[in-house]
Every structure is written in structure tokens, then in C-alpha cells.
N, C-alpha and C positions, 0 to 999 in steps of 0.2 A: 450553389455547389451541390454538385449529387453525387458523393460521395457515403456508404450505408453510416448510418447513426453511429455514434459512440454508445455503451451502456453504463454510464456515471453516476455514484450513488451520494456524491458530495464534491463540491464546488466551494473551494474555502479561498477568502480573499487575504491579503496583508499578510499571508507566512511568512515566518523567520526562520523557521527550522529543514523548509527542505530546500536547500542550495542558497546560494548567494544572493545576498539581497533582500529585496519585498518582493515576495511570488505573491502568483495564486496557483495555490495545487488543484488539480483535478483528479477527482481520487474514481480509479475506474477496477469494474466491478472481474471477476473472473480467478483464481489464481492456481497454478500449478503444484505447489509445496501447502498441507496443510502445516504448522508450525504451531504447537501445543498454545504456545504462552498468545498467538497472535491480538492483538487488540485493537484490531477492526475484522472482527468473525462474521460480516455483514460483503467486505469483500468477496469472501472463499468463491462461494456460485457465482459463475456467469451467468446468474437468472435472476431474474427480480424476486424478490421476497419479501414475505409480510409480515410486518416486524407487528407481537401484542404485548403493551404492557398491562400486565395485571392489575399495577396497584394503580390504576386510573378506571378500570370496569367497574361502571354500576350495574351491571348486569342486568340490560337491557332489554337484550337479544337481537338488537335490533341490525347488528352486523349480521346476524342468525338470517334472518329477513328479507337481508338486501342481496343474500347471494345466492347463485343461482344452479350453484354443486352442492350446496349443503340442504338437510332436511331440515325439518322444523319442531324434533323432538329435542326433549332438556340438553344439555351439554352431556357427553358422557362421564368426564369426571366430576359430575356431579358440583359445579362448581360454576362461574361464572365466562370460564374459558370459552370463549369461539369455538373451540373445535376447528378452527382453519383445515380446510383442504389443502392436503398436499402436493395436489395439483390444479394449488388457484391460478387462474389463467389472468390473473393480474389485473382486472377490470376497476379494481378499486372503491367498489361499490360499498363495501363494507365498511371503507376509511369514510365516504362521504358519509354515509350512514351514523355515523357512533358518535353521540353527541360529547361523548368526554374525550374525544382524541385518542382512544387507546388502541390504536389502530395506525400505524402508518406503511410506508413503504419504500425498500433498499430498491433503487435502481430506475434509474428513466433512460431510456433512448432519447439522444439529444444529438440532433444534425450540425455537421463542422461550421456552419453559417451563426447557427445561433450561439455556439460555443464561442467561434471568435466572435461574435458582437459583444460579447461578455468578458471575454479573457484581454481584450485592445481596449475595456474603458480605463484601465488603471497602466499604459503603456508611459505614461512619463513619471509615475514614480519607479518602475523597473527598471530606466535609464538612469535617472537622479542616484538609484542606491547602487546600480548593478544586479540587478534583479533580472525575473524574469516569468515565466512559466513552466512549471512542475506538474508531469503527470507520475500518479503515484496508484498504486490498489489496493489491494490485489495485486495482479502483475499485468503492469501496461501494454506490453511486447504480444500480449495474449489477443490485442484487439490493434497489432500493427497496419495490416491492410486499411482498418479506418480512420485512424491515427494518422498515418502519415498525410493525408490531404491537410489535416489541421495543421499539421506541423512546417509542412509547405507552407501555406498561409501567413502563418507566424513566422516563420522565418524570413518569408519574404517584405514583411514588416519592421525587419530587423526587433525580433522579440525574442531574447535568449528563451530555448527549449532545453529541459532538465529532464530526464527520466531517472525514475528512481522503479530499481530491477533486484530481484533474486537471481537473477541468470539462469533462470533454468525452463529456457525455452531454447528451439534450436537457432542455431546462430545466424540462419538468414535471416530471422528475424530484428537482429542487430544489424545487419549488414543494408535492412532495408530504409534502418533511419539516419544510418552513419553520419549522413553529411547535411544534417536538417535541427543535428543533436550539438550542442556546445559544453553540456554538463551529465555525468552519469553519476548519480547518489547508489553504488553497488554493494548488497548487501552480503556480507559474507556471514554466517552463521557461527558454523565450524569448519576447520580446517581436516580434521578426522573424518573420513566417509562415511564410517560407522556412527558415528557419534551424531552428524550431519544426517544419518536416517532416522536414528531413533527420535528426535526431537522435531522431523520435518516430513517423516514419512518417505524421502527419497535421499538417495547418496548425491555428491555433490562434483562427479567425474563432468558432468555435461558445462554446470557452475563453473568450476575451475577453469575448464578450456576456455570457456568464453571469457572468463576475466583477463586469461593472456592474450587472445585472437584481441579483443578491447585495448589491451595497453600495447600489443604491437601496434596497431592504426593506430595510437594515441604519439607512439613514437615518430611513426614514419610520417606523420601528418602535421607533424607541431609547430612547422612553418610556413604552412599552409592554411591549415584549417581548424587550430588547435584546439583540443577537446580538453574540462580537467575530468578526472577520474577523482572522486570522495569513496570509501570504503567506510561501510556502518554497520556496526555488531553491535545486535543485541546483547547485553550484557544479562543471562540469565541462571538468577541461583540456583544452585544445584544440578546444573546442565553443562554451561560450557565457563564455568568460573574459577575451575581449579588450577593445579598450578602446570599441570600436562597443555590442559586445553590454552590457555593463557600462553606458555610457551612456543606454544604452536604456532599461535595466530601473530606472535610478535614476530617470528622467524621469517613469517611469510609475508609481512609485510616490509621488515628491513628488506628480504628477496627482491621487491617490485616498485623499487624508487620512483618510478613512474608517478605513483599516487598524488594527486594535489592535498592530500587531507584526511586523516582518519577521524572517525568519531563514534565512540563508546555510546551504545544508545541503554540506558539502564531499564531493566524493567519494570514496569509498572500496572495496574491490573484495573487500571480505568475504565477499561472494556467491560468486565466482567457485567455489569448491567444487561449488555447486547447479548450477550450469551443467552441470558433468562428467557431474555422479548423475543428470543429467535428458537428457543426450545431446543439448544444446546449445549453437549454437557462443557465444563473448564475446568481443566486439571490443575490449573494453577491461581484457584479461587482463594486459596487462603496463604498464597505466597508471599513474601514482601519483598520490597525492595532491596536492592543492594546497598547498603551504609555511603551515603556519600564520602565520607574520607578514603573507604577503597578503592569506589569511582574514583579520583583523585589521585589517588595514589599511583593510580594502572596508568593515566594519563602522563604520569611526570615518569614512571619508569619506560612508556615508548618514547616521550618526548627523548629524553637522554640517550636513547639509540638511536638518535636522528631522525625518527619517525614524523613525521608534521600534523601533529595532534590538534583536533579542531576544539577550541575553548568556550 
């Protein structure tokens, strides 16, 4: 297959959590919307990047050494950090270099051949559960041109394909995997445009159209070729938890019965490590989570609007 690489920073086997079944998510790199609380800060660049953890530097230098943008004076802050180039050209030199691992890196190009040699070894337990394969990032639709050959492939395997999307790419983008896709995992944020900018850096007009343009084909096709549609909101305190935003998003979800599934995704600050190793800042480092009994609560008040709440 010659179809260009994918840019993929994580390949996870036996997921339960993105779509139905036993997947394996392919998490690919790039994404449109920065999103404060996000907790994989490792997708945002479509570039590869060089993740340092500190607390494994013995302060060697020997990263210092092995690369071939950087001098060979102390570190500037005075300290045991690399100093990475900010525009390391990805060689890797440094990773092989560093005897205590504190060195590694987000992102490999990976051709649709090797992918699916790897995504088809676990095809009978995707059948056995109703599973399947999940691409997820960053935002997948970002790298559709190379994607869909994979996705052709897999399908023609009869391998359920999931994409899990923020929707805010433009809609030929969607239009290009329509009938290669059987699950879409869509994330709705906020339902307020404003509200939808402040926490993601963009309004959510582009978002929204495509969730309908989505649930019309999901309409017009459901006898054919049918698609389910899951909606998944982060549940983030202090952001979109009150009792407006809540309102909102309940409203518009009774609106678009269409939905196979909603699911409350609560926040959590797991991430927060990746922030450090990638030398960026997190505004929601000392946040906690939302109280499971509210989670709980929110799920049994859409359930009771008829909503089809994912447990």
C-alpha cells in the first residue's frame, strides 16, 4: 500500500472505553481546538515531539552530545535539563543516547500496511464482543486523506471503524469517510459558542453544523448503511457544570434523538505529568474531580428525559 503514513503517538490494544466492544484505539497526533483541561497535551502538534522527564536525568549530558542543533555548553538553567531544540528535527539521537530513559518521543509515521498488520491481529475478539477499531487524537479527520486507505482496508475486512471527533474540521472531511465509518464517538463540549470559545479557544458554529449534516446521513442511511452516533462531554468543573450549561446541553440532546448514546466523561488531571515532560503550562493542575454522586445524578436526570445514557 502507498498510501502517505499516518502520524500516531499511541496504539492501545483491548479498549473498553472508546466505542463498543474490545477495540484497539489508534490515537493520532494533530488537533484543531486547544481545550484547557485536555489530557493528552502530547496530541495538540501535528509534529513529533520530545517529551524530557526530569526526575529520571542524571545529568549526563549525554543527550547534550548526541545532538547535532545543540552546543556543548552547561544547560542554561543551570540545571540538568537538555535544553531541547525547538526545532529538533526528530532524529532521536538523544533518546538513544540517555542512559536513564528520560528522554522519549510523541509521534511516529506509520504506513497503512503496518498499521493494519497490527490492528487485524486481534479481529476475532472484535467480532466475539462487537468491537472493533477506534481512531481517536488529537483530531483524526485532521489526517483523513491518509486515513481513509486504512479505513478502506479495515472495512474491507469487515472490521468495525469508530472515529472519535470534536467536529471542528470542515465537513468534507466527514463526507470523505462516511461510508467506511459505522461508529462516530462526537464530542460536544458546550452547547454556548461563547462558552465553547473560552475553554477551547474556538466557537463551536462549524461543530454544531456537522453534528446535524452527521445525524441527517445517519437518518437517511439507517437502512442501508447504518451509522450509531455516541455524544461525549467532558464534564469540567467550573467550566461547563452549572446549572445554564447543563440545561443547555440536556435540551440539545432531547432535540437530536437520533443519538445511540450519551456519555458524561468526568474530568480528571492524569495528564497533568505530560504537561511538565513537554514544557507546558496546565491551568487545571490543581482541579479535582467532579464528586461521583453528581456524575450520577446528571446521568439518571438525562436518563429520565428519555435520553440513552451510556453506564
Amino acid at each position: 500500500m502507498s498510501a502517505q503514513p499516518l502520524l500516531v503517538f499511541n496504539v492501545q490494544r483491548f479498549s473498553v472505553y472508546d466505542g463498543p466492544g474490545i477495540r484497539t484505539t489508534v490515537f493520532l497526533k494533530g488537533c484543531s481546538l486547544r481545550c484547557k483541561w485536555c489530557h493528552n497535551p502530547e496530541s495538540l502538534s501535528a509534529h513529533v515531539q520530545v517529551q524530557f522527564s526530569a526526575d529520571k536525568c542524571i545529568g549526563c549530558h549525554s543527550c547534550r552530545e548526541a545532538c547535532p542543533r545543540l552546543d556543548f555548553d552547561p544547560p542554561r538553567f543551570g540545571s540538568s535539563y537538555p535544553d531541547i531544540d525547538p526545532y529538533c528535527a526528530a532524529c532521536r539521537a538523544c533518546e538513544d543516547a540517555c542512559p536513564a530513559e528520560a528522554i522519549s518521543f510523541w509521534g511516529k509515521a506509520r504506513s497503512t500496511q503496518e498499521l493494519l498488520d497490527e490492528l487485524t491481529r486481534d479481529k476475532d475478539f472484535y467480532q466475539r464482543s462487537g468491537g472493533g477499531v477506534t481512531f481517536s487524537g488529537g483530531e483524526p479527520l485532521l489526517q483523513v486523506s491518509q486515513l481513509k486507505p486504512l479505513l478502506l482496508a479495515l472495512w474491507e475486512r469487515d472490521i468495525s471503524c469508530a472515529i472519535e471527533t470534536a467536529g471542528h474540521v470542515p465537513w468534507p472531511a466527514f463526507a470523505e469517510i462516511l461510508e467506511l465509518t459505522d461508529v462516530f464517538l462526537f464530542d460536544i463540549k458546550a452547547i454556548d459558542p461563547n462558552l465553547h470559545r473560552l475553554g477551547t479557544g474556538a466557537d463551536n458554529r462549524q461543530i454544531l453544523s456537522n453534528f446535524e449534516k452527521l445525524g441527517l446521513y445517519a437518518c437517511n442511511t439507517a437502512h442501508t448503511s447504518p451509522i450509531r452516533i455516541f455524544v461525549r462531554t467532558p464534564i469540567i468543573p467550573g467550566y461547563n457544570d452549572s446549572e445554564k450549561a447543563i440545561q443547555q446541553l440536556e435540551a440539545f440532546l432531547i432535540a437530536h434523538p437520533f443519538i445511540a448514546g450519551f456519555e458524561p466523561m468526568p474530568f480528571h488531571s492524569t495528564g497533568a505529568h505530560k504537561y511538565q515532560s513537554l514544557a507546558m503550562a496546565y491551568p487545571y493542575a490543581n482541579t479535582a474531580a467532579p464528586p461521583a454522586d453528581w456524575v450520577n445524578a446528571l446521568r439518571d436526570r438525562f436518563a429520565a428525559q428519555g435520553i440513552p445514557v451510556c453506564r
